[in-house]
C-alpha positions as CSV (number, residue, x, y, z in Angstrom):
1,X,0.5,-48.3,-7.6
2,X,-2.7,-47.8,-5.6
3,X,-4.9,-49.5,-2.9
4,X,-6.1,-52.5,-5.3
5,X,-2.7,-53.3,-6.3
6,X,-1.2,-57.0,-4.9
7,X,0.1,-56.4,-2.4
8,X,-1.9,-53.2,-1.1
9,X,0.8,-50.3,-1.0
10,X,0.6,-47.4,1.3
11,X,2.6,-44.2,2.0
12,X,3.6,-43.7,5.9
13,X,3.8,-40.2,6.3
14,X,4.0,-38.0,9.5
15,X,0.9,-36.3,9.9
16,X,1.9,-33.2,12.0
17,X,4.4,-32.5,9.2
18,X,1.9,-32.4,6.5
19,X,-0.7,-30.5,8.8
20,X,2.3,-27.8,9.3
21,X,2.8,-28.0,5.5
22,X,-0.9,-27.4,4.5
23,X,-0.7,-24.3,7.2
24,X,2.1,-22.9,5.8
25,X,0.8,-22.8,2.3
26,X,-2.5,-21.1,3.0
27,X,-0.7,-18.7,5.2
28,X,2.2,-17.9,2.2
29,X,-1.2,-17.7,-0.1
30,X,-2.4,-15.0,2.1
31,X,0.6,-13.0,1.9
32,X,0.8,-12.7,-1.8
33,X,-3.1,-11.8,-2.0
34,X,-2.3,-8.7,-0.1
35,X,-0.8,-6.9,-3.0
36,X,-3.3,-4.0,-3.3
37,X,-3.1,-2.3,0.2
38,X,-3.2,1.1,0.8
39,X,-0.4,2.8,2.7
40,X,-1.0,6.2,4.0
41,X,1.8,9.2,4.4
42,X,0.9,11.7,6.3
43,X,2.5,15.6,5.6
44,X,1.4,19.2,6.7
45,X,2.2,22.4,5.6
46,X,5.3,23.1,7.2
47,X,6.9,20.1,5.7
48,X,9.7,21.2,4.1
49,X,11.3,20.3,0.5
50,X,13.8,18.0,1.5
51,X,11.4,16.1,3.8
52,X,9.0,16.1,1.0
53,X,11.0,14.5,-1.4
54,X,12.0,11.8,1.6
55,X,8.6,10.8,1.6
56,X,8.3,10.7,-2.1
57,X,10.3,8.2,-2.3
58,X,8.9,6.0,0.1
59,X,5.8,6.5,-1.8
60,X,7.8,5.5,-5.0
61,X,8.7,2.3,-3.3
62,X,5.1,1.6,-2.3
63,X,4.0,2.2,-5.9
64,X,6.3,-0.1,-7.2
65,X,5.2,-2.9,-4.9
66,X,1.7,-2.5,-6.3
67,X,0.4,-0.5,-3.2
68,X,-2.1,2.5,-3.4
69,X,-0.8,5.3,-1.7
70,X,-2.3,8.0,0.2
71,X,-1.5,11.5,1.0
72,X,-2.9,13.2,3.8
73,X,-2.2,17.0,4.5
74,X,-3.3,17.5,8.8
75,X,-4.2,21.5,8.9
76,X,-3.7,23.1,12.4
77,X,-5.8,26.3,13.7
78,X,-4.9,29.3,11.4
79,X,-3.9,26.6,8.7
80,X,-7.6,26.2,7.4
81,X,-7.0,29.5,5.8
82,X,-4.7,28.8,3.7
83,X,-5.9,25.2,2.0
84,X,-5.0,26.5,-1.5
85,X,-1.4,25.8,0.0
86,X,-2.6,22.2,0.5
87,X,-3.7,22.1,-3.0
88,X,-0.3,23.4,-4.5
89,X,1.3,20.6,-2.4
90,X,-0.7,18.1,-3.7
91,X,-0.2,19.0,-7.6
92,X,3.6,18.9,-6.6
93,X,3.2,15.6,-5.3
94,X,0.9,14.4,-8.7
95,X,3.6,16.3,-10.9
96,X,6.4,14.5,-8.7
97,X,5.1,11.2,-9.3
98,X,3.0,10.9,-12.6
99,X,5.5,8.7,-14.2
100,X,4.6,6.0,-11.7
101,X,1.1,6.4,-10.7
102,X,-2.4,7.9,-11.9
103,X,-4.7,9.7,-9.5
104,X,-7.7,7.7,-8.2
105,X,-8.8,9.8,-5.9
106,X,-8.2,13.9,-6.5
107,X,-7.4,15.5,-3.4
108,X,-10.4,16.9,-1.7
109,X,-11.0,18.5,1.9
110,X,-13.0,16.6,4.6
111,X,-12.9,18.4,7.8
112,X,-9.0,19.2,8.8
113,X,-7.8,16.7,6.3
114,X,-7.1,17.1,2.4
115,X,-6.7,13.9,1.3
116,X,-5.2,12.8,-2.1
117,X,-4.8,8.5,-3.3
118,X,-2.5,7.6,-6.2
119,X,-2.6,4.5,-7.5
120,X,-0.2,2.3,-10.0
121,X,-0.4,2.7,-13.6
């Protein structure tokens, strides 16, 4: 079947409905391709275990979807002194989730932020 054929055959179609149809598939392509993200959770200090460990597992989540996550620590005033703090928090985090994810990025200081991304294994 084909143009040459006797008699000629052609396929009526509705042409919004296709257009819609092409749309939809680039857009659902589009979707999928955004596997790699980063998501960004954002603690400080004073966050305590049970929060911690909240957030963890949201982070779990995004790791298992294929996302890179990272973990930023926010220091206030007086906090600066105390970044070691930030650091202990961060090798909890790494300890926390190691079954999951490797570290991409080590956590390291810019300004008021420590920041710290894990990525899947």
């Amino acid at each position: 079947m084909g143009p040459k054929d006797d008699p000629p055959v052609c396929r009526i179609m509705d042409y919004g409905k296709w257009l819609y149809k092409q749309k939809r598939k680039v857009r659902n392509s589009h979707k999928h391709s955004q596997k790699n993200t980063l998501k960004e959770i954002r603690l400080r200090l004073e966050t305590e275990d049970h929060d911690l460990s909240v957030k963890l597992n949201h982070a779990r989540e995004f790791l298992q979807k294929g996302h890179k996550v990272q973990f930023t620590i926010q220091f206030r005033g007086r906090q600066m002194l105390h970044t070691d703090q930030g650091y202990k928090m961060m090798d909890k985090i790494k300890e926390q989730l190691e079954d999951l994810s490797k570290v991409q990025s080590p956590p390291k200081r810019s300004g008021k932020r420590m920041i710290l991304v894990l990525a899947m294994k």
